[in-house]
C-alpha positions in Angstrom: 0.0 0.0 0.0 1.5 3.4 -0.9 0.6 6.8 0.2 0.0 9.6 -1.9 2.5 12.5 -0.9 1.5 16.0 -2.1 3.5 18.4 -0.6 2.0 22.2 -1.1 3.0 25.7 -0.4 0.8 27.9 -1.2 1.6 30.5 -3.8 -1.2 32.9 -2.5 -0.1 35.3 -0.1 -3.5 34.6 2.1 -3.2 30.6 2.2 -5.5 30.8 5.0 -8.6 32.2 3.6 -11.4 30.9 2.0 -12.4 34.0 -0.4 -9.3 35.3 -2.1 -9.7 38.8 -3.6 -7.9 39.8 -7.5 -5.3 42.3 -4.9 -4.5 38.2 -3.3 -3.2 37.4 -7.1 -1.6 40.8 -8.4 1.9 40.0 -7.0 2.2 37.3 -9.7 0.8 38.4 -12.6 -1.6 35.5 -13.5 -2.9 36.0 -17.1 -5.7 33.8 -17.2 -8.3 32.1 -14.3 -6.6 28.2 -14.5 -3.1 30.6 -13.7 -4.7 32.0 -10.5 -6.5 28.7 -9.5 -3.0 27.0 -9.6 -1.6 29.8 -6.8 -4.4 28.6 -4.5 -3.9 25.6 -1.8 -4.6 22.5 -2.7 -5.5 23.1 -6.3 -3.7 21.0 -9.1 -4.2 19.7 -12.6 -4.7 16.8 -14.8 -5.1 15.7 -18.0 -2.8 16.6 -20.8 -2.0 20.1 -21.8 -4.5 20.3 -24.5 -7.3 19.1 -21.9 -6.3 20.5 -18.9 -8.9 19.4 -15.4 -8.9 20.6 -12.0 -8.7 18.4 -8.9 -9.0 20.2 -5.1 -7.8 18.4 -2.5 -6.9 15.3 -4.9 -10.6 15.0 -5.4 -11.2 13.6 -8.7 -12.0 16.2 -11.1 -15.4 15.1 -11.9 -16.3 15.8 -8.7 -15.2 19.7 -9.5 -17.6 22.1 -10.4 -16.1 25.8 -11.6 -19.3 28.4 -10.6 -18.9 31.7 -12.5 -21.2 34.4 -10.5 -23.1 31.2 -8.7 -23.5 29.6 -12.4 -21.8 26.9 -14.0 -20.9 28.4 -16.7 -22.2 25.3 -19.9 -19.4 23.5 -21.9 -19.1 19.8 -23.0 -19.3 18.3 -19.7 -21.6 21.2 -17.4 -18.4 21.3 -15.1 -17.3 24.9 -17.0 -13.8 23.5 -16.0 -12.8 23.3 -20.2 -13.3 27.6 -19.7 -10.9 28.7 -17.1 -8.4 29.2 -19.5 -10.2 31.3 -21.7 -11.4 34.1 -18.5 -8.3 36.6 -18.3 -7.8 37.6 -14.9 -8.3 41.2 -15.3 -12.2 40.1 -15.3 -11.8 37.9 -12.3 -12.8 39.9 -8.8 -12.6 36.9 -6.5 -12.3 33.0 -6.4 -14.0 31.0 -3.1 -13.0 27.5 -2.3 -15.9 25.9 -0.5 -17.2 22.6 -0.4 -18.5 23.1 2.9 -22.1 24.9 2.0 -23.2 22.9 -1.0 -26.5 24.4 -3.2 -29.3 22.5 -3.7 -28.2 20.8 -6.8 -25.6 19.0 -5.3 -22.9 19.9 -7.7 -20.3 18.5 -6.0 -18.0 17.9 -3.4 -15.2 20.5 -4.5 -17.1 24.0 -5.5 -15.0 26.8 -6.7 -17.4 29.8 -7.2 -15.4 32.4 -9.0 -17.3 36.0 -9.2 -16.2 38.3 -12.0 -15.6 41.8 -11.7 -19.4 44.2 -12.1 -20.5 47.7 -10.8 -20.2 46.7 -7.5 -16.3 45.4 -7.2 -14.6 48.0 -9.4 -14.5 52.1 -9.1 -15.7 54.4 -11.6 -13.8 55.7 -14.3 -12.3 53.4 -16.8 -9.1 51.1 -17.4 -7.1 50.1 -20.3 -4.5 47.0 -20.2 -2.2 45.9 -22.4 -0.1 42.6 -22.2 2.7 41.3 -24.5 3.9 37.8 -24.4 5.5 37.4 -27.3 6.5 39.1 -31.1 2.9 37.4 -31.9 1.0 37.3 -28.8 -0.7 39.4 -26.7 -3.8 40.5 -24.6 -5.8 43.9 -24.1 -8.8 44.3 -21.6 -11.0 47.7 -21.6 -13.0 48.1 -18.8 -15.7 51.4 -18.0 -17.8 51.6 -15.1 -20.2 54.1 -13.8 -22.0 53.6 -10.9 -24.8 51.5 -12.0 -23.2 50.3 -15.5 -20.2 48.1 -15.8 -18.8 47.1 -19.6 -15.6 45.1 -20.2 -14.4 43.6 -23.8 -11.0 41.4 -23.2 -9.2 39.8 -26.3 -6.1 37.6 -26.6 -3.9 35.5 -28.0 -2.4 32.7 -26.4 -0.3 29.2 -26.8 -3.8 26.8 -25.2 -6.7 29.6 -27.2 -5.1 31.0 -30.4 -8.1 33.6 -30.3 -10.2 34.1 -27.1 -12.4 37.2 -26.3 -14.4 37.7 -23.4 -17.2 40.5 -23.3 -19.4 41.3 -20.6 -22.0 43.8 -18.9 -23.4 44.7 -16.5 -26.3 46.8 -15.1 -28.4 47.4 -11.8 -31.1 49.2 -10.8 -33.2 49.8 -7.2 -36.9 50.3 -6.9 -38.4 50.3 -3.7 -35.8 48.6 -1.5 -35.3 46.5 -4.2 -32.1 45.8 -6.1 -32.7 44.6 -9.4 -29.0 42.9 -11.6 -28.7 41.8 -15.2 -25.7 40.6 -16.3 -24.3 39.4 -19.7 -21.2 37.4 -20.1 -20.1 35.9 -23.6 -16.5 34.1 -24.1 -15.4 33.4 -27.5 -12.4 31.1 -28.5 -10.6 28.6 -30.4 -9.9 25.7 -28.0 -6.9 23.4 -28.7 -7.4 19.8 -29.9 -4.5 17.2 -29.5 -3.7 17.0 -33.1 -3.1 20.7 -33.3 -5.7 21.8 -34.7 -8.2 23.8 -33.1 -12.0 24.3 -33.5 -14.2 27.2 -32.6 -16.3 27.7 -29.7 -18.5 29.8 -27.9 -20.4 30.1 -25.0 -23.0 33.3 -23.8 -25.7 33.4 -21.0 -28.2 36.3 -19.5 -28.5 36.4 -15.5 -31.4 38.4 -13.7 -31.1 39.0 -10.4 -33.6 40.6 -7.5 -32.4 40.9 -3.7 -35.2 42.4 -0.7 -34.9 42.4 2.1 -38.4 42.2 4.5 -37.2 43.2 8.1 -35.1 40.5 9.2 -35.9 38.0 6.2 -33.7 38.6 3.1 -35.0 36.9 -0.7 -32.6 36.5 -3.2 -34.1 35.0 -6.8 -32.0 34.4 -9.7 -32.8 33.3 -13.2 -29.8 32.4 -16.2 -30.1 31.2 -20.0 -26.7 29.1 -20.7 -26.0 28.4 -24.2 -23.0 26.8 -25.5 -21.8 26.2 -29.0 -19.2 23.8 -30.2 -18.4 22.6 -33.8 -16.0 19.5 -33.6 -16.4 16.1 -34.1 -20.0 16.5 -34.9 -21.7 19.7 -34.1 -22.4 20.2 -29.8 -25.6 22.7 -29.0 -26.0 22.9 -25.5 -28.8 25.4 -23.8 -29.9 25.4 -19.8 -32.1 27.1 -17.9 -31.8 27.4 -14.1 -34.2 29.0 -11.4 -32.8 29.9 -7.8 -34.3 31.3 -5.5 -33.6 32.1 -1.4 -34.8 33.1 1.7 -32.8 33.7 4.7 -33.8 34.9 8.6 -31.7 35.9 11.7 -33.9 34.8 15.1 -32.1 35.3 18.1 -28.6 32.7 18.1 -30.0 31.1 15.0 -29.4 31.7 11.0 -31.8 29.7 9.1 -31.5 29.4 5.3 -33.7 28.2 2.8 -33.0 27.4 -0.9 -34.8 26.2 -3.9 -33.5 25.3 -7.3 -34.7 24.1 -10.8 -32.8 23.3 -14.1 -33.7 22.3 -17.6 -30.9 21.5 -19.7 -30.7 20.0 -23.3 -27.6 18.7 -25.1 -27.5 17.9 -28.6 -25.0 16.4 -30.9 -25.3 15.7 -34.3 -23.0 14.0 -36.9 -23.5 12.6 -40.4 -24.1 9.8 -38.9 -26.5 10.1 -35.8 -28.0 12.5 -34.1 -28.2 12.6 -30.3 -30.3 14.8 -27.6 -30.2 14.6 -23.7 -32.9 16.3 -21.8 -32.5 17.2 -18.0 -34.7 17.9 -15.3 -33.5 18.2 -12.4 -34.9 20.0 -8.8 -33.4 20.3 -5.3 -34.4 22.1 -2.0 -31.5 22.8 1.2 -33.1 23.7 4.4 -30.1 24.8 7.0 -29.8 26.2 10.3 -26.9 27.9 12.2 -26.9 27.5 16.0 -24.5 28.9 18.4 -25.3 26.5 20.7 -23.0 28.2 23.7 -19.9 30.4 23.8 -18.0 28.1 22.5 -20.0 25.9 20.4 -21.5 26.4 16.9 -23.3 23.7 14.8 -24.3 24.0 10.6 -27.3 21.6 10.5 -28.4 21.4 6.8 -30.7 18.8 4.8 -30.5 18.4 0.8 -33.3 16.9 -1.5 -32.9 16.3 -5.2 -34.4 14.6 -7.7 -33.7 14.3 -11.9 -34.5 12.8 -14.3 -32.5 12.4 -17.9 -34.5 11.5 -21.4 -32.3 10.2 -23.9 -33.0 10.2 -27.7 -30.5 8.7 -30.5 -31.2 8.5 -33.6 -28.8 6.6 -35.5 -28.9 3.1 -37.2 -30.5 1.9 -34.4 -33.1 4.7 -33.2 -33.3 4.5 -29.0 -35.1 6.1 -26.3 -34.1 5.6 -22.7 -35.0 7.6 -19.5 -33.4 7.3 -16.0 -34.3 9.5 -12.7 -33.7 9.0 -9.3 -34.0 11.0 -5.7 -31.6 11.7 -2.8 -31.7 13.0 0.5 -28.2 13.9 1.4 -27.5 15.4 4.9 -24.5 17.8 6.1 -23.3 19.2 9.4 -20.7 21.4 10.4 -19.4 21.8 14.3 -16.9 24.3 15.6 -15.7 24.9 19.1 -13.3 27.7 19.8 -11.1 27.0 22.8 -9.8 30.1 23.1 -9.2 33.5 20.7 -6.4 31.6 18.7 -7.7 27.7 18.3 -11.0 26.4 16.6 -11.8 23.2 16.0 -13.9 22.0 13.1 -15.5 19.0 12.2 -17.2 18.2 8.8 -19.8 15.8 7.5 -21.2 15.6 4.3 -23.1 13.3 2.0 -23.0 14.2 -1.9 -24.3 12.9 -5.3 -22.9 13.3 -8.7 -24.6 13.0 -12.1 -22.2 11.2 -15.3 -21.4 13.9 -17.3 -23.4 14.3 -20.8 -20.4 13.1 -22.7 -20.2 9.7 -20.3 -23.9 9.4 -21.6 -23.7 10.7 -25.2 -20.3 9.6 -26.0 -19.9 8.4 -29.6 -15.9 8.7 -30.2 -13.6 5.3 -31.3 -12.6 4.6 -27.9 -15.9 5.6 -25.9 -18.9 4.2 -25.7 -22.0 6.1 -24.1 -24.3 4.5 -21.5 -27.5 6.3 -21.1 -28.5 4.1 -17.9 -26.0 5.4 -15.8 -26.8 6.1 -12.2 -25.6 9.5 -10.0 -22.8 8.6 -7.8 -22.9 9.5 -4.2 -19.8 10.9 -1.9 -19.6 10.6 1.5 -17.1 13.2 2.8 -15.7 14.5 6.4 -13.0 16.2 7.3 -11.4 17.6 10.8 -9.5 20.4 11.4 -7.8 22.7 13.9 -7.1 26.3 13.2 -4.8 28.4 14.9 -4.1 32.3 14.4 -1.4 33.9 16.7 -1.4 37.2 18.4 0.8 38.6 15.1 -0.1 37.7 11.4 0.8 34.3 11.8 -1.6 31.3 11.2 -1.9 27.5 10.3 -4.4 25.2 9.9 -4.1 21.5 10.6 -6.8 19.7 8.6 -7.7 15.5 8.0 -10.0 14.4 5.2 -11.9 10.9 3.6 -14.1 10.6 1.2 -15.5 7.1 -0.2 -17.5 6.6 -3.4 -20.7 4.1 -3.7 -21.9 3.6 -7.0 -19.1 4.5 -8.4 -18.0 4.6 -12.8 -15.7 2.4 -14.1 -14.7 1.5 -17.3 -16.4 -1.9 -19.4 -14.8 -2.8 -22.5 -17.7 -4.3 -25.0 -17.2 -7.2 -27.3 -16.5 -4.5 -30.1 -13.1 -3.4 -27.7 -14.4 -0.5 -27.1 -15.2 1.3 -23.3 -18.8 1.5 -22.0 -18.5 3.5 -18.2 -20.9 1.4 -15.3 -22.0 1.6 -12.5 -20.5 -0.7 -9.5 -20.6 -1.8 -6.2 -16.4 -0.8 -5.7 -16.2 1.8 -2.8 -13.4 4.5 -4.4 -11.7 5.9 -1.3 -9.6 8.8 -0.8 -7.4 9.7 2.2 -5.8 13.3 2.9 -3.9 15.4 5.5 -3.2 19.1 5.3 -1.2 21.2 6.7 -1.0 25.0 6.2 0.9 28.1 7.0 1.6 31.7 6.3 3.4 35.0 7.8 4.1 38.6 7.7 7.5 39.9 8.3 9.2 43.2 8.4 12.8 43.3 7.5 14.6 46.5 7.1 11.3 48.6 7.3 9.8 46.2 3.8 6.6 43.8 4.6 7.6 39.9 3.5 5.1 37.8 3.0 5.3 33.8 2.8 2.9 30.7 2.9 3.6 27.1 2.9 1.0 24.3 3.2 1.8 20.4 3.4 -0.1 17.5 2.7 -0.5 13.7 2.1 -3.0 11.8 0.3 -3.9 8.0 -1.1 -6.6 7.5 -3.8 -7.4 3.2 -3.8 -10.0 1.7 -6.1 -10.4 -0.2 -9.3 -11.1 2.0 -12.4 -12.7 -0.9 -14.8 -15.2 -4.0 -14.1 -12.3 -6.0 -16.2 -9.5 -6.1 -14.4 -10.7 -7.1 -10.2 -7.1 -5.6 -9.0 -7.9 -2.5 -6.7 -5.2 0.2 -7.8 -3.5 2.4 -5.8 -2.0 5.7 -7.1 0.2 8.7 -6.3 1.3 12.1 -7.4 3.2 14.8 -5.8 3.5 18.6 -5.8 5.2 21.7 -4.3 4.5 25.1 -4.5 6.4 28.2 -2.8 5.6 32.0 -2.8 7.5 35.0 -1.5 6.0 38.7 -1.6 8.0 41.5 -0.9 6.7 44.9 -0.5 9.3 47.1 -0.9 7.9 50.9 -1.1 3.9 51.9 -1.7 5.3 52.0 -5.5 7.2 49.2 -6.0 6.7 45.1 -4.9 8.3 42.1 -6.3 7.3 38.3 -5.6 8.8 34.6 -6.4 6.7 31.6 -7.3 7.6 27.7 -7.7 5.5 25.3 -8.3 6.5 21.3 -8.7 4.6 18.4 -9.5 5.1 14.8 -10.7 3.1 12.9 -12.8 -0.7 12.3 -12.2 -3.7 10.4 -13.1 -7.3 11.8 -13.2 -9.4 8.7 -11.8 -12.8 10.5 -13.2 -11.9 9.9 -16.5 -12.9 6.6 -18.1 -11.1 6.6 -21.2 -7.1 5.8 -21.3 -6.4 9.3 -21.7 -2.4 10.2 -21.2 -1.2 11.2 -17.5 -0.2 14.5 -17.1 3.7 14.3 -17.4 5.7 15.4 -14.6 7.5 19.4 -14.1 7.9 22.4 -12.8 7.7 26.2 -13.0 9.2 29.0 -11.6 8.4 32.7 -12.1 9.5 36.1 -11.4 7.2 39.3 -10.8 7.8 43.2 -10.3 5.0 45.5 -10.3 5.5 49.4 -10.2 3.5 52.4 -10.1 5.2 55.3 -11.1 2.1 57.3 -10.8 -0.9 56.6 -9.2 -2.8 55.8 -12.8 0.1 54.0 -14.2 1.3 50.2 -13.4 4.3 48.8 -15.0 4.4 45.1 -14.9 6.8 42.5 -16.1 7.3 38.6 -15.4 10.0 35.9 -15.8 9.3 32.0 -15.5 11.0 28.9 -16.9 8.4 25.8 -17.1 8.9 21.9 -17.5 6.3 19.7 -19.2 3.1 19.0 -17.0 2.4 22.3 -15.6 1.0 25.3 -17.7 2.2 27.7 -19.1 1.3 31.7 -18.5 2.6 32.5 -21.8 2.8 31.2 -25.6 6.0 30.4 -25.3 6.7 26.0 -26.0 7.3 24.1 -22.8 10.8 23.5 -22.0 11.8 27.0 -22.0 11.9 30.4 -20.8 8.4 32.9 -20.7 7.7 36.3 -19.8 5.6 39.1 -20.4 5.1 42.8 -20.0 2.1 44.7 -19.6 0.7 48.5 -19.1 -2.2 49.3 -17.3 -3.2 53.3 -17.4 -6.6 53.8 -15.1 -8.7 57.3 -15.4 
């Protein structure tokens, strides 16, 4: 039995938070949303470069779900993972890790809910960038805001999206104590395949928003058109509606919260050959409470119901029609207890369910076969962890995590050799400590900031019905970050980041591993005057890890940018 070592130091310079702000990121001069995810604790990748996933905590990927302004933003799988490298980070405002207050969906077990930059997180005026990575590549973001009106138009070029632009809007209004938020977000790109070509894509959605409060009862109600477009191997149309809405009361020591949700979603693909659509349904209520039971003690109580159901049309040689729905009840509680002003203790316990992604159900390539049966998998997850903050800056956070999969996928090959994903009775399991830890110094009258996190983890299971060996496997990664402050003008920071080769146990086809490598980088900033910023970065990347710029792996990448604010 071996144990999966992943050694991490954080590259943010606020390891220990659980909201990290775009100022958290502007040290290092992340260029895209997949860069800034990478500086945050316990993120990594998988996949190949062309097909890059993201795994938190050594959760599987399939169990990640990238929220954009509470939404998953649609792409091939619904996971809006394939689109963080198409979001510059000059539209990103902030990026939460939180698995620990699931919606009513039941997304999944590692949320990242990523809120882009609107009215409300910028000042007025306006703010012109310009990037340059290369004698062919570049970036330039506009962004204007007015008090009530935000507009931003982004557009790149880049080694993993030869063309990407990202346009979006926003606009709010208030009527009666009530605050009324439209939003419009389109990304637009051509998205790598691994034979080098590249094929286009595009995906665009409409959010309304309306927030009241009612004396000590506060509704939220939010309603989003998805629509994504993809035109490779067969031509993708995917469109989703979704319907949230919230209410949420403060009685006396308690905070109750609840939350209804509805989604319709329809995937088509069509080839010369067949023509497929998916229809979804699917509906879930939370119902939580937050007690502080004493001084000391405080308890999350929350209770999850969803149902779906999936209807399946192929048309093909053989037409088909197949439907599958099911319901789950999936319970979670949170308990803290604070010994004293610098210790908490928490413990975590959640249960979790996971639909197969459309392309596990739909799949029609030479090595995958779909399966239209397939069953949601559930998680059962708990973790325990001490936090500590001293009387300075310092702060760590001890933290010990298992999660065990019923129900799980694995691979079946048919008797034409190719892979049909099933459901089976093998409990996955994954094991993890964490350990995390940050400071503030001041050395000759200049602020130096550092974090370092540690951790170990072992994934065990058996990834096809063929083969009855349970499989153990292991990766490894490092990251380190240094921020020095030097005057109110001019700051520099250092980045590394290490990691060996790793397997993605979510996907069902024998993709590659992601090769081993590293990266290292170098930043400056400077602000010569309080609407200029002068920026400039140095790195040197190894295969396995991305790169910030479109320069090949193996060697050297930089870039300089402007930024002029009025």
């Amino acid at each position: 039995m071996r144990w999966l070592a992943l050694l991490l130091i954080c590259a943010s310079p606020y390891a220990m938070a659980q909201v990290y702000s775009a100022r958290d990121f502007a040290p290092h001069l992340p260029e895209t949303l997949l860069d800034m995810l990478q500086l945050l604790p316990g993120v990594s990748l998988s996949g190949a470069s062309e097909q890059r996933r993201i795994q938190v905590s050594g959760t599987p990927s399939g169990q990640t779900r990238l929220l954009i302004d509470g939404v998953a933003m649609t792409d091939e799988d619904g996971s809006g993972q394939s689109l963080a490298a198409q979001i510059p980070a000059a539209a990103v405002a902030s990026i939460e890790l939180n698995a620990d207050h699931p919606d009513a969906l039941s997304l999944g077990s590692a949320i990242i809910r990523v809120r882009l930059h609107d009215a409300n997180s910028t000042p007025p005026g306006g703010e012109l960038r310009q990037r340059i990575t290369g004698p062919d590549d570049g970036a330039v973001a506009l962004r204007w805001n007015s008090r009530r009106q935000q507009l931003q138009l982004m557009h790149s070029g880049s080694r993993f999206d030869d063309q990407q632009t990202l346009f979006s809007s926003h606009q709010r209004w208030n009527w009666q104590q009530t605050d009324f938020n439209a939003r419009w977000l389109l990304l637009d790109a051509e998205q790598p395949m691994p034979t080098g070509s590249s094929y286009p894509q595009q995906s665009y959605r409409l959010q309304l928003h309306l927030q009241r409060p009612f004396a000590d009862l506060q509704l939220n109600s939010r309603l989003t058109y998805s629509h994504y477009h993809r035109d490779s191997v067969g031509e993708h149309n995917n469109q989703q509606w979704l319907w949230q809405t919230g209410l949420q009361r403060t009685t006396g020591e308690h905070r109750w919260r609840w939350q209804l949700q509805w989604q319709h979603e329809e995937r088509q693909l069509q080839h010369a050959t067949y023509d497929y659509r998916l229809r979804s349904h699917s509906a879930g209520m939370t119902l939580a409470d937050n007690w502080q039971l004493s001084r000391d003690w405080q308890i999350d109580l929350g209770y999850r119901l969803q149902t779906y159901q999936h209807d399946l049309q192929r048309q093909s040689a053989q037409d088909e029609e197949q439907q599958v729905s099911d319901t789950h009840w999936l319970p979670y509680l949170h308990l803290r207890h604070t010994y004293d002003e610098h210790n908490q203790l928490h413990w975590q316990l959640g249960q979790y369910s996971q639909h197969p992604s459309a392309r596990q159900r739909l799949a029609s390539d030479d090595t995958l076969l779909g399966n239209a049966s397939l069953g949601a998998e559930v998680l059962n997850r708990m973790q325990l962890s001490w936090h500590h903050q001293g009387d300075t800056r310092q702060q760590w956070q001890l933290r010990w995590l298992r999660q065990t999969w019923h129900n799980s996928l694995v691979a079946e090959r048919t008797e034409a050799g190719r892979l049909q994903p099933q459901n089976s009775d093998e409990v996955q399991q994954l094991q993890g400590y964490e350990w995390q830890w940050q400071d503030q110094y001041y050395l000759h009258q200049q602020s130096w900031r550092l974090s370092t996190s540690v951790g170990f983890y072992r994934w065990r299971g058996r990834l096809s019905l063929d083969n009855p060996t349970t499989r153990t496997t292991t990766f490894s990664q490092a990251r380190a970050a240094l921020v020095n402050i030097v005057t109110a003008q001019l700051r520099w920071a250092a980045d590394w980041q290490w990691q060996s080769r790793s397997r993605d146990h979510s996907v069902l086809t024998q993709v590659a591993d992601a090769p081993a490598g590293y990266r290292l980088g170098l930043s400056a900033s400077w602000l010569p005057k309080p609407q200029w910023h002068i920026n400039a970065r140095l790195g040197y990347h190894r295969p396995g890890l991305m790169s910030q710029t479109a320069n090949k792996v193996g060697q050297y990448d930089w870039h300089f940018g402007l930024r002029f604010r009025w």
